[in-house]
N, C-alpha and C positions, 0 to 999 in steps of 0.2 A: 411427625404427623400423629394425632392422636388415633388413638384405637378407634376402628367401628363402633357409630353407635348402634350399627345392626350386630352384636354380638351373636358370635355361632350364628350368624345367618339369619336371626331371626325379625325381618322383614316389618312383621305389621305387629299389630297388636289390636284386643279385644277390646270394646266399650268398659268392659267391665273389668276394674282395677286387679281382679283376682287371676285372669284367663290370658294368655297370649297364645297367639293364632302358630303354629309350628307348617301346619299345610293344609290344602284343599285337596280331596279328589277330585280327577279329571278326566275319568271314565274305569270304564271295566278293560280289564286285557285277559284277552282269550276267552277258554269255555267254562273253567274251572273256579269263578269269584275272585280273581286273583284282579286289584287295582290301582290304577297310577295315580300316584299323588304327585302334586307338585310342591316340594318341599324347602322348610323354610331354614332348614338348619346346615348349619355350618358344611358338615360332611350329612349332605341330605340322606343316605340310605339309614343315618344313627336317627330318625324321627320318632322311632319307638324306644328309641332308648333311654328317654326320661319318666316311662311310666305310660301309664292306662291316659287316652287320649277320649274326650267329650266333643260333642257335636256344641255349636254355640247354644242352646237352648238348654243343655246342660241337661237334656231324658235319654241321648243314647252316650253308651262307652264303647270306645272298639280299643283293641287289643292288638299290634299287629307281631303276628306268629313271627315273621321273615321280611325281609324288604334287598332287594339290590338294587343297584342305579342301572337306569337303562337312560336312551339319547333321547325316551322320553317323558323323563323324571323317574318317579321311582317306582318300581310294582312291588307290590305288598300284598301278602295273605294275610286277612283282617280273620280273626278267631269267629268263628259262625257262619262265614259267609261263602257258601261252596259251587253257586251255579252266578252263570255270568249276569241273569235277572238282578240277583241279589245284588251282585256290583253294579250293575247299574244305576239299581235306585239309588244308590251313594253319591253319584254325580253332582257336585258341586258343593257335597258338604264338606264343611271346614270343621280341623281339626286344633283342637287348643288340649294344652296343658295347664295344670295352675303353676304360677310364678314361683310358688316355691318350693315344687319339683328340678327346676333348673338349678344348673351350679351356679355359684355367686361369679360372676364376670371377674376378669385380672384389673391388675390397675390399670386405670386408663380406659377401660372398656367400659361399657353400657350396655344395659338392655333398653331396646325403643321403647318399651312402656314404661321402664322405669323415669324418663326422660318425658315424656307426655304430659303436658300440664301443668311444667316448671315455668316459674316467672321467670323471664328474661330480663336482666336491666344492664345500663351502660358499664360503665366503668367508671361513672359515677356513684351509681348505687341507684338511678332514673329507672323506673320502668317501661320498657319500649315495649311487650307484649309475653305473649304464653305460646310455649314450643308447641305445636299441634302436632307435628311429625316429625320421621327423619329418616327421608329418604337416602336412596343410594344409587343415580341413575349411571354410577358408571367409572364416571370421573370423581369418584370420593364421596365419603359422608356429608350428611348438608343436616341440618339445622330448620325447617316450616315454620318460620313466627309470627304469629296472627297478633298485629297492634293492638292497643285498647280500646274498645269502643267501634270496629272495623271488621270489615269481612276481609280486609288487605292484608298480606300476608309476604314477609320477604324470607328468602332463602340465604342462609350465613355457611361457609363453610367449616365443619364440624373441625377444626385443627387449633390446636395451641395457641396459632396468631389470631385465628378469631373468636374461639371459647380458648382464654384463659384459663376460668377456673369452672366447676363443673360439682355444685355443696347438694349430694343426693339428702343428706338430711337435711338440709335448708328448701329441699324443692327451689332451687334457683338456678340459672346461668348464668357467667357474667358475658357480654357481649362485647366485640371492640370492631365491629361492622367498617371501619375503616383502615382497619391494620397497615395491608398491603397497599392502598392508595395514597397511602401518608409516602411508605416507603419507594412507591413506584415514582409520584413527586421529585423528591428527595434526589432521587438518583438520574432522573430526566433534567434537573437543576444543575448537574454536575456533569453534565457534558455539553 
């Protein structure tokens, strides 16, 4: 099975090609500024550990001193911010990094945004559409591909048998959308 295309964890990604989304805060904990985030990285309490992290609007930076995982995400001491007001007002800002503060992924692996916006084609070399997402509800990687000309969109599952191959400098995927149907066939034929 191929690697996650949510590499280290990291979920979503930003409109803008430079930024990926790492986490949200999700309120204040306790009295002292200290905030939950819900994070997006692989081992969530490492969220600070790629560097100084931006609000999407790219006019604040936070800093985060410390972070442990607790059962309800992570609580972090964001540098300046010392009475629980102040964590407050952070409620529901999201945190991004630039992309090339992250480490380069292993083989096989992806970043969501790196993957965002590749042309899809068969295995012919056909264009069936442009990866819009890639999700991961659980049961594996998947694949969001919005047709040409469509707001329709099918979901492939992110593995070998159905991304073959995967050309980050071509910006493309190739697609085999009926891999395992051919094979499920195949083998219903034989008994």
């Amino acid at each position: 099975m191929r690697g996650a295309p949510t590499v280290r964890g990291l979920e979503r990604m930003s409109t803008k090609e430079s930024l990926v989304l790492l986490g949200r805060i999700a309120g204040a904990h306790g009295i002292r500024g200290e905030v939950i985030i819900h994070s997006y990285a692989e081992v969530p309490e490492d969220i600070g550990a790629y560097g100084a992290l931006t609000a999407r609007d790219g006019q604040r930076t936070f800093h985060i001193e410390w972070a442990r995982a607790s059962s309800k995400g992570v609580v972090a001491r964001l540098k300046g911010v010392r009475d629980r007001n102040a964590a407050e007002a952070l409620k529901g800002t999201e945190l991004y990094v630039r992309r090339n503060q992250l480490p380069e992924p292993e083989a096989g692996e992806f970043y969501v945004n790196d993957l965002i916006g590749m042309e899809a084609v068969d295995t012919n070399g056909q264009k069936i559409g442009t990866v819009i997402a890639a999700p991961d509800f659980g049961a594996g990687p998947l694949l969001e591909i919005r047709k040409p000309q469509s707001t329709q969109t099918d979901l492939i599952p992110f593995t070998d048998a159905y991304v073959p191959e995967v050309d980050l400098a071509g910006r493309r995927v190739v697609v085999r959308p009926l891999a395992f149907a051919e094979d499920d066939n195949a083998e219903a034929g034989e008994e």
